[in-house]
Residue, then its C-alpha position, 0 to 999 in steps of 0.5 A: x577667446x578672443x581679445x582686443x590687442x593693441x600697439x602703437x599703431x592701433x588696435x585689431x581683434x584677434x583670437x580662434x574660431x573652432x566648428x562644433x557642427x558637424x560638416x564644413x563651414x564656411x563664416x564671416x566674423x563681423x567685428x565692430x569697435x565703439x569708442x568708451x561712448x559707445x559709438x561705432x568707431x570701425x569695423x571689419x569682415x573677416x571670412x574664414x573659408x572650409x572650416x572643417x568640423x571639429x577645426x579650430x582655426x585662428x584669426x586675426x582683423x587688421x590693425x586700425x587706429x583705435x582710441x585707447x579705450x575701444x572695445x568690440x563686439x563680434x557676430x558669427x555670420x554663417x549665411x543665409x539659412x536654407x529657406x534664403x533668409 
């Protein structure tokens, strides 16, 4: 599950990722954060290489200063399909 974790230097997106396919994976989360608006304030990519299948794996994004409110969303990037789109 992820959540939205903050200090008093800002704010990151952390959680875990676990592959339920059934070879090794390689993936990019793509966070975004918006402010109480809904306006994109930040964003981040973090790659998560050789995902095992069955392998849970943790991440955390890096500490940005975020307005107290933010909140985020999160797009599982696998790349491109096999017919290259």
């Amino acid at each position: 599950h992820p959540q939205l974790r903050h200090s008093t230097d800002g704010g990151f997106v952390s959680g875990a990722v676990e592959n339920t396919g059934s070879s090794e994976e390689s993936v990019s989360l793509e966070i975004r954060y918006y402010d109480a608006g809904g306006h994109q304030v930040a964003s981040d990519t973090v790659k998560l290489d050789q995902l095992s299948s069955g392998a849970t794996r943790p991440f955390a994004a890096p500490l940005r200063k975020l307005p107290a409110d933010a909140s985020y969303s999160i797009y599982l990037n696998h790349g491109r399909n096999p017919y290259g789109n």
